[in-house]
N, C-alpha and C positions, 0 to 999 in steps of 0.2 A: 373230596379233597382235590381230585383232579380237576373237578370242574369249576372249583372256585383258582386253584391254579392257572386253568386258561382264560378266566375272567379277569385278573389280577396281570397276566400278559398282554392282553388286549386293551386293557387300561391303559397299561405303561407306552405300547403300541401308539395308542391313539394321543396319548399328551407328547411322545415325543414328536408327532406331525403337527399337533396342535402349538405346544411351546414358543418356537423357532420364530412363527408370528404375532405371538401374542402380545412380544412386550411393544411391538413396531404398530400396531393395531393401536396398545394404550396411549402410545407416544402421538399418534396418530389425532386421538381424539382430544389428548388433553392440549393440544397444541392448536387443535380448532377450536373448542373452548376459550383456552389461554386467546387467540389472536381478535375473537369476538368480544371478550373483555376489553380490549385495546384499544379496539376500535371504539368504543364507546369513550375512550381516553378516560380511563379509570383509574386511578394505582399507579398509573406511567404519563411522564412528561411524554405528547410525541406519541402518544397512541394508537396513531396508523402506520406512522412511517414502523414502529413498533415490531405491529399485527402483519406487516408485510414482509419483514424480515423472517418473524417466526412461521408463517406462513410459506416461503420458500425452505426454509430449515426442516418442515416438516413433510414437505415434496420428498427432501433428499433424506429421510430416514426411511420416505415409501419406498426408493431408488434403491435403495441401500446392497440388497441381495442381489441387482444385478451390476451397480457400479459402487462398491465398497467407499468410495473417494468423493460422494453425491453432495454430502453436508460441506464440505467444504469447498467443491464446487461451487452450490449454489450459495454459498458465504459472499463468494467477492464482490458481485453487486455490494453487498452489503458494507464492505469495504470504505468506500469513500462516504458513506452519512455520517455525518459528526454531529447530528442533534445528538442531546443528552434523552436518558431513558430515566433515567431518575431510580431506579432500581434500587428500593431497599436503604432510600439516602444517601445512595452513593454516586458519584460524579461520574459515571459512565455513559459513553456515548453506544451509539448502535453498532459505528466499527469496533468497539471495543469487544462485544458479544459478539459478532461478527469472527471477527481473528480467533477469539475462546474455542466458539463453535467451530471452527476450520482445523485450529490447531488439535483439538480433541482428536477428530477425525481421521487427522495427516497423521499424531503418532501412533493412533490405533491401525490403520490402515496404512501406509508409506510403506515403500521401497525400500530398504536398508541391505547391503551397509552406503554411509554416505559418502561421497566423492571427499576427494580429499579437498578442495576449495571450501566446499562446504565447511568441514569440518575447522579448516582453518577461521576463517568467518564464526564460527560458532567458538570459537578460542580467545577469538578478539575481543567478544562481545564482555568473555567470561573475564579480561582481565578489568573490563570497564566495571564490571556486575561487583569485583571483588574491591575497586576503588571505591565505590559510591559503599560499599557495606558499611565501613567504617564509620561515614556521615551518618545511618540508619544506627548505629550503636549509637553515638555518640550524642546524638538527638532524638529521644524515645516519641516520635506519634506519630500515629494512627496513618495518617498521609504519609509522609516518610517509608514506611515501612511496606503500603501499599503499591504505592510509587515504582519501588524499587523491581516489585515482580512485574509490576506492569511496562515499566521500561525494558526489561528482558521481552516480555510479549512482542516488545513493538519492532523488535530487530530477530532476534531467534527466533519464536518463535513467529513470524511470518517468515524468516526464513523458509523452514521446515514445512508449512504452509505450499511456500511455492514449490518446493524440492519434492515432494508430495505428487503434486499435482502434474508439473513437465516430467518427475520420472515415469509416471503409469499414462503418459503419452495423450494428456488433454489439456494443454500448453494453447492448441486454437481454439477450445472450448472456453477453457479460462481466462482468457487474451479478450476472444468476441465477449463476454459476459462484464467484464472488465473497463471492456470500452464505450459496450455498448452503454449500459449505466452513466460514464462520462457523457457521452452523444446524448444522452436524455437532460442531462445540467445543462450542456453546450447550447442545445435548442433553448432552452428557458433563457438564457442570456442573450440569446440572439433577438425571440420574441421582444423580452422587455427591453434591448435596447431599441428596436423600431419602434417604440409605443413612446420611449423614453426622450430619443433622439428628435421623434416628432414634432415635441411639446419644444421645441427648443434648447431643451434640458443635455448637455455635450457631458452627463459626468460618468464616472466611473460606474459601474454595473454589476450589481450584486445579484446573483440568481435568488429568485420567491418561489420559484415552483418547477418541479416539483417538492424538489430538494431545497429549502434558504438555507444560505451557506454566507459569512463573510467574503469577502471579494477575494480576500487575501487563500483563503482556504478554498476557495474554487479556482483561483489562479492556479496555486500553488500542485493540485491535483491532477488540473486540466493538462497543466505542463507535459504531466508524466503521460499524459495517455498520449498527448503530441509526439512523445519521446518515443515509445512504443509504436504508431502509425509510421515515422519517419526513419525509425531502423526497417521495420514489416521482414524481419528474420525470413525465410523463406522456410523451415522449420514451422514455422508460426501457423502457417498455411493460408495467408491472408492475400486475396487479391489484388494487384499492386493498384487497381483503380478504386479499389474499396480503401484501401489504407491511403492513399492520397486524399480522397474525400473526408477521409478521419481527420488527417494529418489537415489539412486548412481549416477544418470546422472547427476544431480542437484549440487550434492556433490563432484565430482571429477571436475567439472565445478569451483567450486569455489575454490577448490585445482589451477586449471591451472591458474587460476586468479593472485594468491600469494596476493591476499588482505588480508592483516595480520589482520584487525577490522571484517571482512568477515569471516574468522575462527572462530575467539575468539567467535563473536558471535555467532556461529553456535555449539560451542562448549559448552557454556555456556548454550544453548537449549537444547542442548544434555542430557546433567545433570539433567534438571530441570524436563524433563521428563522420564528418567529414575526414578528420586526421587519421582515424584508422582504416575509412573505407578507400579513402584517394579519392582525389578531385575528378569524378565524374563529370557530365554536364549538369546534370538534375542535383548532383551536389553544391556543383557552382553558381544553380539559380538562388538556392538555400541558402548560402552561404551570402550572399547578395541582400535578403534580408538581416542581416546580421548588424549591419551599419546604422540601418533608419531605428531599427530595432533600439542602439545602445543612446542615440539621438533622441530619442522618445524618453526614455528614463530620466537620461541626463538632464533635458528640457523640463520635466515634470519635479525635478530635484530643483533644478534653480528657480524657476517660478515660487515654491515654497519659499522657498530663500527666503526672495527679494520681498515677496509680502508682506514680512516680519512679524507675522501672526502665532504669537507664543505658543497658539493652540492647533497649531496643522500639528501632522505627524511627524517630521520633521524634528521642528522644536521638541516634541514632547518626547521622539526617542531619546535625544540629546539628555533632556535632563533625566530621563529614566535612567540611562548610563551612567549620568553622574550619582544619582541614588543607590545605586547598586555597587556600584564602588566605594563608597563609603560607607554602605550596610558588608560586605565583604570584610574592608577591614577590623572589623571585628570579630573574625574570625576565621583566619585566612587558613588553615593548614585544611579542618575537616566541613566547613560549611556552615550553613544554617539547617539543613536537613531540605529532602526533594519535597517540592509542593510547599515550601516554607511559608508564598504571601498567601497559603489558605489558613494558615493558626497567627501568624502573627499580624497583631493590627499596627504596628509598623512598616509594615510590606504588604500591598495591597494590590501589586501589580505582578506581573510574569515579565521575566528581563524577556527586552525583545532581543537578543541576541544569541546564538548557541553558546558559545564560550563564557558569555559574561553568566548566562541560566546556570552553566552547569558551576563556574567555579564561585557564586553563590553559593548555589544547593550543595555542593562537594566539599568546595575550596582546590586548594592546589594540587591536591592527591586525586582528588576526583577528575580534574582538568587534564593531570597528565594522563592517568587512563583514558579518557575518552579523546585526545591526539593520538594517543596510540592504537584505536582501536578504529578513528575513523582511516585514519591515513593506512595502516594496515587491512582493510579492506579494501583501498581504492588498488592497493599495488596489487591482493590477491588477485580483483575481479581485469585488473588491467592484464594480467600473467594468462587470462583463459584465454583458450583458442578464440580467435575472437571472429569468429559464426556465431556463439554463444556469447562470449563475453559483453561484445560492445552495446549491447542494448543493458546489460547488468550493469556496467559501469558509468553508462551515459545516467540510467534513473536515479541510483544513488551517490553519484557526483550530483546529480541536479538537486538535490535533494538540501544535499550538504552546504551546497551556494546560498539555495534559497534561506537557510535557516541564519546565514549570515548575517538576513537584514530584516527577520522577524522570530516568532515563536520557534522554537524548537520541540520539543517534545508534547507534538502534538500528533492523535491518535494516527491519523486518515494518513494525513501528510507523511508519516516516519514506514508507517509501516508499509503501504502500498510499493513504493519502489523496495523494499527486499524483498513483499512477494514476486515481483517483477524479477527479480536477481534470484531468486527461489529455484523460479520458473527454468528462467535459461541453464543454470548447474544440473537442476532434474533432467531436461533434458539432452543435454550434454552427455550424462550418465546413461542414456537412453539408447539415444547414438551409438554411444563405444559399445554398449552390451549388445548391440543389434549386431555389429558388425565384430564384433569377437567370436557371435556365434555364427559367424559366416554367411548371415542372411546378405543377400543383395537388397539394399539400401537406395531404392529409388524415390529421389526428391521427399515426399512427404509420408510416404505409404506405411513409416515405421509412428507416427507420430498422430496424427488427429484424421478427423473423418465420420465413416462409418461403416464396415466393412475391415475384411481381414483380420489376422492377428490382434491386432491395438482398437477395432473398432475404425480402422481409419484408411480410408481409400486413396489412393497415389493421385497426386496432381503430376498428370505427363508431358515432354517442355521442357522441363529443368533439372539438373541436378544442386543436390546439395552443394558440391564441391565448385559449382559457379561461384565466382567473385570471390575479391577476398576474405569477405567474412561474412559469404551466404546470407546474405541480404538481395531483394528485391532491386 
């Protein structure tokens, strides 16, 4: 009896050593599996871009034991692909897995409790979540109802996503992986316009490779990561010669693009950091571009014009607004329901506008919620100390410009500036808890790296408490 007793302990002994890795091992293999099926482009639209996502996803489940935070880490590359994956019939992109997989990750693993910005942001979101419900009653399908969580995804939770990640102080980890990604579209735009511009051909410039992407949806992207290089938080931990080379590669990218929402919005960052940092000199060279910048648009607007060609974009926004307003009134209080032109074959298009998208898909109940909830973040993220804030506020102002004078609720584009705004609250929260426990708080040393407390080694030279709003 004794001896089957200690047999019976030794067992138990031995699977609880064994256990711990065993399900990480399974996840392990079914994930090389799963990514070699992909590659074959089998079962999935996009079966490499796919295979290489699940393939970082499954890096950060091996990570996992020594950096809890891994999978969503290695999410945000993944971030900006908006191919579709075709998953199961359903209309998801890679960002969309992407954010899922991140989000998982953040609420199993994050920081908690959350800052009160946060929290208020996440308030706002829920008074928008509780206007659009209504629309979701009132119009029972499948879209509609899908819609609805996935719109929460693309504001909250990338929130939480970013709050995640800058509060357990890998904000430069996440930043360079972020950009880096961008820098790899920005090169492909660069190439194909030399090959492009060679041939005589002066047009607008859509990335093929790695990433194909619409010009509008590589604009609109590239923006933010411009936005991101030309704040360069000094938190961030990013060298001011490395993010200036970001910051032009970025920005002449989304020049070759000719995404006129993609400007304006980038333009409109411009400003806002300018206005909270003060008129520097290196602000006043930026600020400088701002004029040829709105010169460009505006040029490229009246050209349409005058051509009179019913079929530029131009024309065809115009009368897309006129459709939608007359599909509206018919049913102006709660909508047609979100994702409307995928069931009805009267609606075959996506309003190009935010306002006109949502008080379609909402109606007027819908509409006020979501002025309420955007303008109510801009004042939240305007109210942060702005070391923190004004990169949170420059990405999703930029955001909200751009969606002025195209798509709106679209994956890549929505969610990336809240992880960005994620980011900075996380680490904002980061900061105070450093310094409440009386650590001395030298420049970077609480926040990214590798070494020390946080993984992260002081950059010496600067303090945090430099310039008005700890910016490079």
């Amino acid at each position: 009896m004794g001896q089957l007793s200690a047999r019976t302990h030794r067992l138990r002994d031995m699977l609880g050593r064994w256990w711990p890795a065993a399900w990480r091992w399974v996840l392990l293999a079914s994930g090389a599996a799963l990514s070699t099926y992909l590659i074959l482009d089998r079962g999935m639209r996009n079966g490499v871009i796919s295979a290489v996502l699940i393939g970082l996803l499954v890096i950060g489940v091996a990570l996992m034991p020594r950096l809890p935070l891994a999978i969503a880490l290695l999410a945000t590359p993944g971030l900006i692909v908006v191919q579709r994956v075709g998953l199961g019939g359903t209309d998801l992109t890679v960002s969309d897995v992407a954010l899922a997989a991140a989000f998982g990750s953040a609420a199993l693993f994050g920081t908690y409790p959350l800052s009160r910005p946060t929290k208020q942001i996440l308030a706002l979101n829920l008074v928008y979540q509780f206007a659009t419900l209504l629309t979701v009653i009132v119009n029972p399908f499948a879209q509609n109802t899908v819609e609805w969580f996935h719109a929460w995804l693309l504001v909250s939770g990338a929130l939480l996503v970013g709050w995640a990640l800058g509060r357990a102080g890998l904000a430069h980890a996440a930043f360079g992986l972020l950009i880096g990604a961008m820098l790899v579209v920005a090169v492909g735009i660069l190439v194909s316009a030399v090959f492009t511009f060679a041939q005589g051909q002066f047009v607008a410039i859509s990335p093929r490779w790695p990433l194909p992407m619409h010009k509008n949806a590589a604009g609109d992207l590239l923006a933010v990561g411009a936005v991101i290089a030309l704040v360069n938080p000094r938190w961030a931990g990013w060298r001011d010669g490395y993010a200036r080379l970001a910051f032009w590669t970025l920005t002449i990218a989304v020049v070759l693009t000719q995404s006129r929402q993609a400007i304006i919005g980038l333009v409109v960052a411009v400003l806002v950091v300018t206005l909270r940092r003060g008129a520097s000199r290196r602000a006043r060279m930026i600020l400088l571009l701002v004029i040829p910048a709105i010169w460009f648009v505006i040029s490229m607007v009246m050209d349409q014009i005058e051509t009179g060609n019913r079929f530029n974009s131009y024309y065809v926004r115009i009368e897309w607004m006129q459709q939608v307003y007359a599909l509206w009134k018919h049913s102006p209080i709660f909508g047609h329901g979100l994702r409307y032109w995928y069931v009805h074959e009267w609606a075959l298009f996506q309003p190009p506008q935010a306002e006109l998208e949502v008080v379609a898909s909402a109606g007027v109940v819908g509409l006020l919620g979501f002025l309420i909830m955007w303008v109510g973040i801009i004042v939240v993220l305007w109210r942060v100390d702005p070391r923190f804030g004004t990169l949170a506020v420059a990405a999703v102002l930029s955001r909200i410009v751009q969606a002025q004078f195209d798509l709106f609720w679209v994956a890549a584009q929505v969610s990336v500036p809240f992880v960005v705004a994620g980011i900075c609250l996380g680490a904002q929260a980061l900061f105070a808890a450093n310094r409440s426990d009386g650590e001395r708080v030298d420049d970077l040393a609480w926040s990214i790296g590798s070494g020390g407390r946080y993984g992260v080694p002081a950059r010496t030279g600067n303090t945090l408490g430099e310039g008005a709003d700890g910016t490079a």
